[in-house]
C-alpha positions as CSV (number, residue, x, y, z in Angstrom):
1,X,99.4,13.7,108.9
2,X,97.4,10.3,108.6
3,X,97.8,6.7,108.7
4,X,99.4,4.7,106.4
5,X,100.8,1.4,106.1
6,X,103.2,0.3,103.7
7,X,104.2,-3.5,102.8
8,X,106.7,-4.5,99.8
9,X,107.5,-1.0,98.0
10,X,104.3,0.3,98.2
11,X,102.4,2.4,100.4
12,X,98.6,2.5,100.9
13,X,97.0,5.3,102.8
14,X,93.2,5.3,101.6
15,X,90.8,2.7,102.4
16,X,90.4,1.8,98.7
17,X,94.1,1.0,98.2
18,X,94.3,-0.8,101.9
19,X,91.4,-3.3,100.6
20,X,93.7,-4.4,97.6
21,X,95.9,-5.7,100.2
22,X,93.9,-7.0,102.7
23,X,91.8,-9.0,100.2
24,X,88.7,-6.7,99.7
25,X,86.4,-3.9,100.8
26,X,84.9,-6.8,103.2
27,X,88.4,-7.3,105.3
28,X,88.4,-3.4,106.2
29,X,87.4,-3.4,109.8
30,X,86.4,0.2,110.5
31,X,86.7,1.7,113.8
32,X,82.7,2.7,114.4
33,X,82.0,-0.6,112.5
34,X,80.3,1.2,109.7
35,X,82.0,1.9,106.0
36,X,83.5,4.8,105.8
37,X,84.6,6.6,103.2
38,X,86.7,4.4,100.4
39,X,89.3,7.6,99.3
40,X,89.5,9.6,102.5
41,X,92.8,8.7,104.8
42,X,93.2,5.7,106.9
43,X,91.8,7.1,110.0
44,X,88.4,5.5,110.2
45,X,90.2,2.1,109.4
46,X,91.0,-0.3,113.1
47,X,94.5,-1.4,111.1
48,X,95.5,-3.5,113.9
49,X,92.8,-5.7,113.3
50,X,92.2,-4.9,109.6
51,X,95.9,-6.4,108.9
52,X,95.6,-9.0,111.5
53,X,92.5,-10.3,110.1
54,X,94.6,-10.7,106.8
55,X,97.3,-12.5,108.7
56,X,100.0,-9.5,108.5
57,X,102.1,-8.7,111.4
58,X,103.1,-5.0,111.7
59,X,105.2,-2.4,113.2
60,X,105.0,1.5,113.8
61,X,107.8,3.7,112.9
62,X,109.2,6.2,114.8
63,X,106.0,8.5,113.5
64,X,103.5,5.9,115.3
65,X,101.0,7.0,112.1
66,X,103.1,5.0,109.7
67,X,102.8,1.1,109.6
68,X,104.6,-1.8,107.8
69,X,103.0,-4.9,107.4
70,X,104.9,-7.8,107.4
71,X,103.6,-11.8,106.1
72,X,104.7,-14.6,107.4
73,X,106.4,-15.5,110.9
């Protein structure tokens, strides 16, 4: 299984859908700090600093490959 985050309802696991939330391709922050692939899974993606670069907090569930953002304090 891969990474995926989920935030209000909805759950985004490809780098394509994670950039709707984040606010664009250009807030990914990709692991080897090159573009990966826009539909494979969230792998290549540095989420921790992807989402805190958007201003989400987060969380990982009891399967530490799923992550819910959170906005606000």
């Amino acid at each position: 299984m891969c990474n995926s985050v989920r935030y209000a309802g909805r759950e985004y696991q490809s780098p394509r859908e994670l950039a709707q939330l984040v606010g664009g391709v250009d807030h990914l922050v990709w692991l080897d700090n090159r573009p990966g692939e826009m539909n494979s899974c969230l792998c290549p993606v540095d989420l921790e600093a992807t989402l805190g670069h958007a201003g989400f907090r987060w969380e990982r569930g009891a399967d530490p490959m799923e992550w819910t953002a959170f906005k606000g304090t």
